[in-house]
DRENLUM-214344 format. One record per residue (C-alpha): x, y, z. Coordinates in pm, whole numbers, padded with zeros to 5 digits, always signed. Example, Ala and Ser with C-alpha at 12.3 -4.5 7.8 and 13.67 -1.06 7.14 Angstrom:
REM DRENLUM-214344
+01230-00450+00780+01367-00106+00714
REM end
This chain:
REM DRENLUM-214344
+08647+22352+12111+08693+22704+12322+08869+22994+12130+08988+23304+12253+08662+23598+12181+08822+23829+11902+08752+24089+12233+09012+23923+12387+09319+23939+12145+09581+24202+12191+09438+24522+11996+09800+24549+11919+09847+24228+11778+09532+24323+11516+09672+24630+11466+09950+24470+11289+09810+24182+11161+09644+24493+10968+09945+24619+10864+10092+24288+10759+09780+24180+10557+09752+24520+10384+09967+24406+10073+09734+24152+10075+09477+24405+09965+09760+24545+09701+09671+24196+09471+09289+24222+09445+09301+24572+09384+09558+24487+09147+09337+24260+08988+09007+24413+08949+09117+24711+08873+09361+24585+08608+09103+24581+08309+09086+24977+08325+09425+24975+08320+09517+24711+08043+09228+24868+07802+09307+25256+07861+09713+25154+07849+09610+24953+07503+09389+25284+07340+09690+25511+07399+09924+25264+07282+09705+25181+06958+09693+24787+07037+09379+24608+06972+09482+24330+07225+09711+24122+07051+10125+24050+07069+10232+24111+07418+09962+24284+07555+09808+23984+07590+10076+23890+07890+09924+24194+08087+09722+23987+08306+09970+23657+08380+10266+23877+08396+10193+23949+08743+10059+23602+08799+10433+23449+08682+10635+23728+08873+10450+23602+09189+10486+23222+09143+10859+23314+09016+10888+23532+09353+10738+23208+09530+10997+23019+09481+11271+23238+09662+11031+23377+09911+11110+23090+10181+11476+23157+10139+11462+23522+10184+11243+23513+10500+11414+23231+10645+11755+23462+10573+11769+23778+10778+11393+23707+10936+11033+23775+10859+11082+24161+10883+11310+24147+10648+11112+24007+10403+10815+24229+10426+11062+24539+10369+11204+24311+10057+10895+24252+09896+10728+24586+09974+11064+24761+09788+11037+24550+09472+10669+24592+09456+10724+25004+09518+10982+24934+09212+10767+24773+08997+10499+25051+09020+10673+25307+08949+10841+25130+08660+10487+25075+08525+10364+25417+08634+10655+25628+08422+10592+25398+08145+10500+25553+07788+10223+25420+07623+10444+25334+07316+10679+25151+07577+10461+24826+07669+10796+24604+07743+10865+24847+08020+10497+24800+08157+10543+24430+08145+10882+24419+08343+10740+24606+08606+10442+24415+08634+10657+24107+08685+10882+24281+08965+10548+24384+09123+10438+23997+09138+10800+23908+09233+10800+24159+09574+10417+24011+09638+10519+23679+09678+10775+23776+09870+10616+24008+10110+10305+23783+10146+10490+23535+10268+10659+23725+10480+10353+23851+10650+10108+23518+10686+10456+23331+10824+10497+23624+11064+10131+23652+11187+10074+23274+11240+10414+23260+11447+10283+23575+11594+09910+23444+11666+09802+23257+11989+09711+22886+11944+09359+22906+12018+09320+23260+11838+09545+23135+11549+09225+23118+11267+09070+23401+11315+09374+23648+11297+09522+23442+11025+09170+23478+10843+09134+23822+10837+09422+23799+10552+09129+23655+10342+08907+23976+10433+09198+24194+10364+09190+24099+09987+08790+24139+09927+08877+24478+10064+09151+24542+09799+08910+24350+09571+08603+24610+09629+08885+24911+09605+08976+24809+09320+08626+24781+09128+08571+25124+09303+08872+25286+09141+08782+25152+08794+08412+25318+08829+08594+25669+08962+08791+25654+08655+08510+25675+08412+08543+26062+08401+08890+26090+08352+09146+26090+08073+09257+25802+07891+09611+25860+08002+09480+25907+08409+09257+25619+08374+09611+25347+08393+09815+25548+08541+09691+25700+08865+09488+25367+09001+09871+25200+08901+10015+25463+09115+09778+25410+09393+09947+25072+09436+10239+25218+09601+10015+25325+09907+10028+24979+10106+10380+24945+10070+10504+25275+10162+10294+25208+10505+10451+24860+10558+10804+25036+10523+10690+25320+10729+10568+25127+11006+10786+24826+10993+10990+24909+11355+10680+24895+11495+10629+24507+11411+10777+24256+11613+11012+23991+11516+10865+23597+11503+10921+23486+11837+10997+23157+11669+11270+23297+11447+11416+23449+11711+11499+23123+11901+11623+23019+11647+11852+23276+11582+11971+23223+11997+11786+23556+12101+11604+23375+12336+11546+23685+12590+11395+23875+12288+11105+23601+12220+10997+23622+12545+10926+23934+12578+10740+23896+12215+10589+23632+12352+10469+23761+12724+10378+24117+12553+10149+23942+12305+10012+23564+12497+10078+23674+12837+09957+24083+12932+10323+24115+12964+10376+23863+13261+10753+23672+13165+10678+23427+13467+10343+23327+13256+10318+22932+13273+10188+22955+12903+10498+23193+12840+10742+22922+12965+10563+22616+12786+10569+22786+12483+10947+22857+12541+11018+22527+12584+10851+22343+12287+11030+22633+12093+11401+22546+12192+11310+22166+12238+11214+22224+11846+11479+22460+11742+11795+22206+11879+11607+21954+11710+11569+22089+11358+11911+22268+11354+12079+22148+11090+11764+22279+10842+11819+22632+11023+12157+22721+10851+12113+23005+10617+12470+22892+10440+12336+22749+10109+12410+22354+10201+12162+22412+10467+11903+22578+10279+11917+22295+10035+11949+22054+10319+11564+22174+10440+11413+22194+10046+11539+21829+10074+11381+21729+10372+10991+21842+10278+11038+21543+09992+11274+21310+10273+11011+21111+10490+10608+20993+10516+10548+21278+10786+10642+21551+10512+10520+21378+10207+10189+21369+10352+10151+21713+10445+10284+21839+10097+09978+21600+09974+09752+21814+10236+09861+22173+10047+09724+22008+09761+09435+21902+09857+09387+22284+10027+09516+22442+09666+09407+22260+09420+09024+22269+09545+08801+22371+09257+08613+22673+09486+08335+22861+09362+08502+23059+09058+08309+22868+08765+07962+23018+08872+08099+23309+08784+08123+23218+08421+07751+23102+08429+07620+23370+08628+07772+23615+08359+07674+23475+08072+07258+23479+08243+07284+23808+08308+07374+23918+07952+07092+23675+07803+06827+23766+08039+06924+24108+07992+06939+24200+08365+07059+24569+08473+07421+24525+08504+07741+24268+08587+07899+24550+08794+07637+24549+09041+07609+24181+09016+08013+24206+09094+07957+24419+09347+07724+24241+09587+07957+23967+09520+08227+24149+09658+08015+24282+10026+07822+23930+10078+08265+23775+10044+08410+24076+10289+08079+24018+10540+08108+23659+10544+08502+23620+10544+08484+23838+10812+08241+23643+10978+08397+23314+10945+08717+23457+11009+08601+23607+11367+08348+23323+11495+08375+23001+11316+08726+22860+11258+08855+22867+11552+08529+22729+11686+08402+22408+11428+08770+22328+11372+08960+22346+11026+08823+22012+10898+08471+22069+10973+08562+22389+10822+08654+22252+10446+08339+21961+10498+08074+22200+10519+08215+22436+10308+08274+22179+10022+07954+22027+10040+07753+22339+10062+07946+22436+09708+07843+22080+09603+07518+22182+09669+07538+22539+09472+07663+22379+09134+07403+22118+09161+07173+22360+09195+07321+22658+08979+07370+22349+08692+07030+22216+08690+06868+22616+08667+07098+22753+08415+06910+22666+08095+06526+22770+08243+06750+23129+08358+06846+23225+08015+06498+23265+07944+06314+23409+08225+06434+23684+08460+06290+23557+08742+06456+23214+08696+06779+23434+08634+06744+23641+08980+06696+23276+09133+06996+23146+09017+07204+23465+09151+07045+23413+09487+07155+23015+09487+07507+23188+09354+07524+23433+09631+07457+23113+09903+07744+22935+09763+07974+23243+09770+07862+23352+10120+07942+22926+10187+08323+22968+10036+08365+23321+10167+08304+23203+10533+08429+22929+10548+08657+22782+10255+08871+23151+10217+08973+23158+10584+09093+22780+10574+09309+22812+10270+09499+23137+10424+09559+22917+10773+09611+22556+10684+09945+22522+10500+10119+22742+10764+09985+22535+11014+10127+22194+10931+10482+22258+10869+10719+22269+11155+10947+22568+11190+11250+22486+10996+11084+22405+10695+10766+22647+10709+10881+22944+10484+11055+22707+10175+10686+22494+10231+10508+22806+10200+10730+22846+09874+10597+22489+09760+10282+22599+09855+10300+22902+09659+10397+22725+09337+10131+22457+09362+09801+22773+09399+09986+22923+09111+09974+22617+08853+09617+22555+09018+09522+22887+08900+09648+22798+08531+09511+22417+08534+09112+22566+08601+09195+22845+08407+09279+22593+08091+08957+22357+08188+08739+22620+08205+08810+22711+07863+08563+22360+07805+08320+22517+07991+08281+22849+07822+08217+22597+07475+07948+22429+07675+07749+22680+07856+07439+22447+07912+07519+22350+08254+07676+22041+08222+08027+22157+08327+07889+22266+08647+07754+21910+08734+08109+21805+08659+08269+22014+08892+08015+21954+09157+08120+21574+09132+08478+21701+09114+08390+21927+09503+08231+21610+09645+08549+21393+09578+08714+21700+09764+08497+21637+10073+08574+21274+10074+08923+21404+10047+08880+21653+10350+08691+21377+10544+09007+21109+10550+09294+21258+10485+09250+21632+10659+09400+21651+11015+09262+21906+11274+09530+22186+11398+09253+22374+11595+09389+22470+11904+09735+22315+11901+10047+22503+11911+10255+22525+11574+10519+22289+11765+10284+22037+11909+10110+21996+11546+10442+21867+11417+10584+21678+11755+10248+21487+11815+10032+21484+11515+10233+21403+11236+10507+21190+11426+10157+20968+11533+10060+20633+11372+09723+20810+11367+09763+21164+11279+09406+21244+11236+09314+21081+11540+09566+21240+11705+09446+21577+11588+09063+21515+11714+09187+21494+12102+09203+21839+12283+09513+22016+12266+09722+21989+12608+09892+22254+12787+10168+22000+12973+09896+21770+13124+09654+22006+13123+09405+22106+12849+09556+22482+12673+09432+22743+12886+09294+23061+12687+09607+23244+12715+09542+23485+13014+09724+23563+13316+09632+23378+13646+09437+23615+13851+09249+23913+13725+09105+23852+13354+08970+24174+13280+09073+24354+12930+09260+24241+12587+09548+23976+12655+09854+24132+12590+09718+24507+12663+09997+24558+12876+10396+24631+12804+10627+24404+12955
REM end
């Protein structure tokens, strides 16, 4: 299926998709940087990791699934803009409440931890609604990808912090890479009358002269008259006087569209699709394998081991992100992806107990790792930052995306409890269960996945889940009126970035 080149995209519109996605960044620098933090925090505050200490970690993890479940109401309140300044205050709020903390003061550390995770729910929301209402159809994966690339950079900042701390104090060693969390933020506020408005939100808010200009400035090179401006205009409205009475920010209508995701087949079925997308079991458990070789074959070190990790997920996120989703489709997408992880714990599983013993077995079963990470990284990571978006229609996107939100953070806790069998049984075993556990995924994927490639955000809901056939549906070309969708250029000369010029 044709996609727009990644040449072709409004450098505008990646300019802030940057600036959306960089709180992104904020929660895997949060993360892997974190364990400096937590043990330097502990030393000064003579803990040896027990009491409440040991809610460090999940406190974030509960403010964000906590922050979740609002995050659809506040975006869907004032707009998408809106949001992203909400979230980015709370999360300035939390750091500094964690940042002026006292090391004798560890229930002030933990509240601001929460309120950090609270105003990253938020804003992330906020920012993948606003870039996939923001994205062109047939450009929609790769810019809605490059969220996934946006946290293996905050990821790789964060491990690079903890080494830089090495030399410095205790007491510098959690508080400056805390403080350094304010940075993405404090740009997103900065910068945030420089980001447009969802076109989508604005139709539905009646500003109907403002979302065309979004729209002609971003699809179109500027061009109002645009065919593809008008069509896109008109399944907008068509959709927005049709879904109306889920719109209302009054609180009967809010509860009005949280009732209508659980109200017919159509919805039920795509709340079963976010949990097939969620709930995948992913690559993670190598991890705990791969670990536990390297310490018994007594290779050089698990930071360099984290490391290449880290470059081979940016490099191939990046990759998928910018040439393959929007080109195999998102269900080819999750197929190969799934089975190629099959593949890697089959593999990983049956080497495990030779690796222990031999370093040369051990390096082997790093290279298999690194396949199956380069596998997820390109293909599986892009798809799970696109997909739920993608099937909800506009009235009930941002409280889905709350759902959605809620059902990746109990995933997280439900692996994070199973895996506690695997550490027990470190003989490979667990990985040949969770390889069987991938390959009922693919099956999964294969008959119950529709396609959204391609198709405008109103057409997926008017003509793929309204169908008798919804994945049939999804496999025929997406249609432009009666015409297949054009790449989203101005008739006549089709030189330089869409959108380049202002309206």
């Amino acid at each position: 299926m044709a996609k727009i080149p990644i040449s072709n995209v409004s450098p505008r519109l990646l300019a802030i998709t940057a600036l959306l996605y960089i709180n992104t960044a904020f929660l895997n620098y949060s993360t892997t940087s974190g364990a400096t933090v937590i043990l330097s925090f502990s030393k000064l505050a003579h803990k040896q990791g027990h009491g409440d200490l040991l809610l460090f970690s999940p406190m974030f993890r509960i403010g964000s699934i906590v922050g979740g479940l609002i995050s659809g109401f506040v975006v869907d309140w004032r707009g998408r803009r809106v949001g992203l300044a909400i979230g980015s205050l709370l999360i300035i709020a939390g750091t500094i409440i964690q940042g002026s903390t006292s090391p004798e003061s560890s229930s002030q550390f933990l509240a601001g931890r929460l309120i950090s995770g609270f105003g990253f729910a938020i804003t992330s929301s906020a920012a993948t609604i606003l870039v996939g209402e923001l994205s062109p159809p047939k450009a929609r994966g790769s810019i809605m990808g490059l969220g996934t690339s946006a946290a293996y950079v905050g990821a790789f900042l964060g491990l690079l912090t903890t080494d830089g701390m090495a030399p410095y104090s205790a007491e510098l060693k959690w508080r400056l890479p805390i403080l350094f969390q304010l940075l993405p933020s404090c740009i997103v506020l900065f910068t945030l009358k420089l980001i447009p408005e969802s076109p989508r939100f604005l139709v539905s808010r009646g500003q109907i002269d403002a979302a065309i200009e979004i729209l002609a400035n971003y699809h179109a090179r500027g061009n109002k008259d645009s065919e593809i401006v008008r069509f896109q205009m008109k399944e907008m409205r068509e959709e927005s006087e049709r879904d109306q009475a889920y719109t209302s920010t009054t609180f009967v209508g809010s509860m009005r569209a949280v009732g209508a995701i659980f109200s017919s087949k159509a919805t039920l079925y795509r709340l079963f699709l976010c949990w097939v997308i969620s709930w995948a079991p992913g690559i993670t458990y190598l991890d705990y394998y791969v670990s536990d070789i390297i310490i018994e074959s007594e290779l050089r070190t698990l930071i360099g081991y984290g490391i290449g990790l880290l470059v081979i997920a940016l490099v191939c996120s990046l990759g998928g992100s910018l040439f393959l989703i929007d080109t195999i489709g998102r269900r080819r997408t999750g197929l190969y992806s799934t089975i190629i992880i099959v593949l890697s714990y089959a593999a990983v599983g049956g080497a495990t107990a030779v690796a222990k013993t031999s370093s040369a077995a051990a390096i082997a079963t790093l290279v298999l790792v690194y396949v199956g990470y380069a596998a997820y990284s390109a293909l599986w990571s892009p798809l799970e930052n696109v997909y739920a978006l993608e099937i909800w229609p506009f009235a009930l996107r941002a409280k889905a995306m709350s759902a959605n939100y809620v059902l990746s953070g109990l995933s997280g806790y439900f692996y994070s409890y199973i895996s506690s069998y695997g550490f027990g049984n470190l003989d490979g075993t667990f990985l040949f269960v969770i390889g069987a556990l991938c390959a009922v995924w693919a099956a999964l994927i294969w008959f119950f996945v529709v396609e959204t490639n391609g198709h405008t955000l109103e057409a997926i809901d008017k003509k793929i889940f309204n169908s008798d056939h919804p994945i049939k549906e999804s496999l025929k070309p997406p249609k432009f009126g009666d015409e297949a969708i054009p790449d989203f250029v101005v008739e006549g000369d089709l030189k330089g970035p869409v959108g380049d010029e202002k309206a």
